[in-house]
One Martini backbone bead per residue (centre of mass of N, CA, C, O) as a GRO file, in nm:
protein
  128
    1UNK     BB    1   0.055   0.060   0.023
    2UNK     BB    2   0.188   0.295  -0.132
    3UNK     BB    3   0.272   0.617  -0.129
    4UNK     BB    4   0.305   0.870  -0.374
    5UNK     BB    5   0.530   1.109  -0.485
    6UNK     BB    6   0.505   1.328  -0.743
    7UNK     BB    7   0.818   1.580  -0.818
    8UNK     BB    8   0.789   1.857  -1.127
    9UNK     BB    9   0.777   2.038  -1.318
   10UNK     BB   10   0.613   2.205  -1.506
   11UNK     BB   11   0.552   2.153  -1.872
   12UNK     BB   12   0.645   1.855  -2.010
   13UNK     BB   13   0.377   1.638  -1.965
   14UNK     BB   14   0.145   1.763  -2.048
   15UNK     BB   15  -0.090   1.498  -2.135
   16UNK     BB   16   0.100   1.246  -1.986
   17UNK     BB   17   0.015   1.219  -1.703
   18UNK     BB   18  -0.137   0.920  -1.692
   19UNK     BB   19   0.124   0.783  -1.805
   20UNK     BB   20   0.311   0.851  -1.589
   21UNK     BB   21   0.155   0.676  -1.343
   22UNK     BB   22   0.140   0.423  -1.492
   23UNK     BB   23   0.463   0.387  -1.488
   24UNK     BB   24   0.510   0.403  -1.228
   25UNK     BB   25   0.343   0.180  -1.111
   26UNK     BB   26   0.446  -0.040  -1.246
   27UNK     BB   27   0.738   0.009  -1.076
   28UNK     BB   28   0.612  -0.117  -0.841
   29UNK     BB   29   0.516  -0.404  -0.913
   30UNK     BB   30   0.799  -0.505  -1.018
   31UNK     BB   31   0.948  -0.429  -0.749
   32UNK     BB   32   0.749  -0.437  -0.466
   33UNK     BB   33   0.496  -0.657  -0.516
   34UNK     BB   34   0.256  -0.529  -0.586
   35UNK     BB   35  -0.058  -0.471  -0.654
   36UNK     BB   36  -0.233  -0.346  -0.892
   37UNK     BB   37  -0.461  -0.221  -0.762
   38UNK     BB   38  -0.279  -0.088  -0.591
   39UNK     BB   39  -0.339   0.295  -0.552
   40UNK     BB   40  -0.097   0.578  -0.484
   41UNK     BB   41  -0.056   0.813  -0.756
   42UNK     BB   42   0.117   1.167  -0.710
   43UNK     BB   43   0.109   1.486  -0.886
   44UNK     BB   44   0.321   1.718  -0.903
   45UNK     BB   45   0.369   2.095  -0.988
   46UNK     BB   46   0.612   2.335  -1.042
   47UNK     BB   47   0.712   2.582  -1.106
   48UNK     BB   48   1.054   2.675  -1.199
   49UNK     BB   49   1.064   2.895  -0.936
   50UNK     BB   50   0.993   2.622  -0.759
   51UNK     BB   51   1.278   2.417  -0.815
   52UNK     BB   52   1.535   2.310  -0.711
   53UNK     BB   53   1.823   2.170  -0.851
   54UNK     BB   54   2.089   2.010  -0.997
   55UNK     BB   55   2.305   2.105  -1.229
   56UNK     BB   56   2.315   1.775  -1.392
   57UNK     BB   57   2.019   1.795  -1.494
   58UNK     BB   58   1.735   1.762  -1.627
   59UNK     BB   59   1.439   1.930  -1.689
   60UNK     BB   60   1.307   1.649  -1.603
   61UNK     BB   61   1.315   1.642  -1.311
   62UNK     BB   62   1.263   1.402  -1.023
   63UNK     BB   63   1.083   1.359  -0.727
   64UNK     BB   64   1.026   1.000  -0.532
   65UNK     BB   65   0.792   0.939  -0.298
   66UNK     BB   66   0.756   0.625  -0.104
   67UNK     BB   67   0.532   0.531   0.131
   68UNK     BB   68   0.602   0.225   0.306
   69UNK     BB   69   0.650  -0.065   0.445
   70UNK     BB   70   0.820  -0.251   0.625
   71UNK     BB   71   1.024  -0.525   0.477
   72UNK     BB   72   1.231  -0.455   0.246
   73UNK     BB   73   1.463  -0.541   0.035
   74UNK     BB   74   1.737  -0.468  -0.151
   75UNK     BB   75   1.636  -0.622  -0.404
   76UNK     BB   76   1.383  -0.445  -0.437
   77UNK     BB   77   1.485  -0.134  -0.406
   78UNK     BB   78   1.677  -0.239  -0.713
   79UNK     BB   79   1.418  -0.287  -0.902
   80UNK     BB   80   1.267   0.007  -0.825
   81UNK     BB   81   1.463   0.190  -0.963
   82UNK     BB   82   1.494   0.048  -1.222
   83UNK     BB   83   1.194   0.055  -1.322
   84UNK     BB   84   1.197   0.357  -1.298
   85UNK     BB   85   1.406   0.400  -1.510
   86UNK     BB   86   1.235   0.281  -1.725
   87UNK     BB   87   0.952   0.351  -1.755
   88UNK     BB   88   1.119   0.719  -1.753
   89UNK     BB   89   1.250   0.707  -2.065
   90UNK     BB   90   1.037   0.794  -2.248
   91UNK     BB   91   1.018   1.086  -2.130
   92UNK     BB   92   1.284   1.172  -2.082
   93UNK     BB   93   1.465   1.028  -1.872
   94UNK     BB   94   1.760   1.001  -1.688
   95UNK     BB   95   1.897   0.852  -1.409
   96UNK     BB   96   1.985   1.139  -1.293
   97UNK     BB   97   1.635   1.272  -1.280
   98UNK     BB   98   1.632   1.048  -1.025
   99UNK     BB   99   1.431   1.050  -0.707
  100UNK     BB  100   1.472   0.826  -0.426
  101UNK     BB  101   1.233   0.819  -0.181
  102UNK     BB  102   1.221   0.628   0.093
  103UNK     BB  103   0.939   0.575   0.357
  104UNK     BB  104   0.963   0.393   0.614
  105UNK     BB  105   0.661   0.209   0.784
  106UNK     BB  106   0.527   0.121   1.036
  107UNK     BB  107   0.181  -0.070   1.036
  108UNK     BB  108   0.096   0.094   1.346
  109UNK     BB  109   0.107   0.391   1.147
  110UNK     BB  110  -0.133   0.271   0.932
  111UNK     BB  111  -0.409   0.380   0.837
  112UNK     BB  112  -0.700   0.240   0.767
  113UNK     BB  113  -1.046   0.144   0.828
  114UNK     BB  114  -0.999   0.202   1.103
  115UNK     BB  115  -0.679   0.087   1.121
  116UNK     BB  116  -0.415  -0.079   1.195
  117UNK     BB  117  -0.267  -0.258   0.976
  118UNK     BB  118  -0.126  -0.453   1.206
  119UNK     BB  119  -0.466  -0.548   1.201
  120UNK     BB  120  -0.421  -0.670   0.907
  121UNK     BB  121  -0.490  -0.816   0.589
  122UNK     BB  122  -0.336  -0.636   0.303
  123UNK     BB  123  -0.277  -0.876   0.050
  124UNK     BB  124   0.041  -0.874   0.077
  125UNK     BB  125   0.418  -0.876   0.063
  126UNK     BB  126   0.661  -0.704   0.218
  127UNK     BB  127   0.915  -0.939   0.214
  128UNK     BB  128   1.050  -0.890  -0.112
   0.00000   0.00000   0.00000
């Protein structure tokens, strides 16, 4: 159930919002081996003049959050970056462009149906 959080200057993704929210998806399914029907993933957008970035990057750079139950292994978050850059290499995106932190959580800190997760079963495995 993680939740991400795409942010990238305004104005490069045009029409193709939505294709880009589908390709991190795919990215998280492929590397931390969510269901695809679990999807938790915003796109925000900022003017040019609200994003300083590293000098290295190019136009399209972009940092994504996806806050996720803790309990994924090396090799899974390995995966979901490797995955992250083939993903968003269509939109023009060079691996130096893409910048991911993961923020785990315990599951007793993530609330659910009005539960913490850590007392439900949540429908898929966290140590992948």
């Amino acid at each position: 159930m993680p939740s991400t959080r795409v942010e990238t200057r305004r104005g490069w993704i045009g029409e193709r919002r939505v294709e880009l929210l589908e390709a991190v998806q795919r990215a998280l399914v492929a590397g931390i081996a969510i269901p695809e029907q679990d999807r938790c993933v915003r796109l925000v957008e900022y003017d040019a003049d609200a994003m300083l970035v590293p000098s290295h990057v190019g136009p399209h750079y972009m940092v994504i959050e996806i806050t996720l139950f803790t309990g994924r292994t090396i090799e899974a978050k390995r995966r979901l970056y490797a995955a992250l850059a083939s993903e968003l290499a269509p939109f023009g995106l060079a691996s130096q462009d893409i910048k991911t932190i993961l923020i785990e959580v315990d599951r007793s800190n993530w609330g659910l149906r009005g539960l913490p997760a850590s007392e439900m079963d949540v429908g898929f495995k966290v140590d992948v």
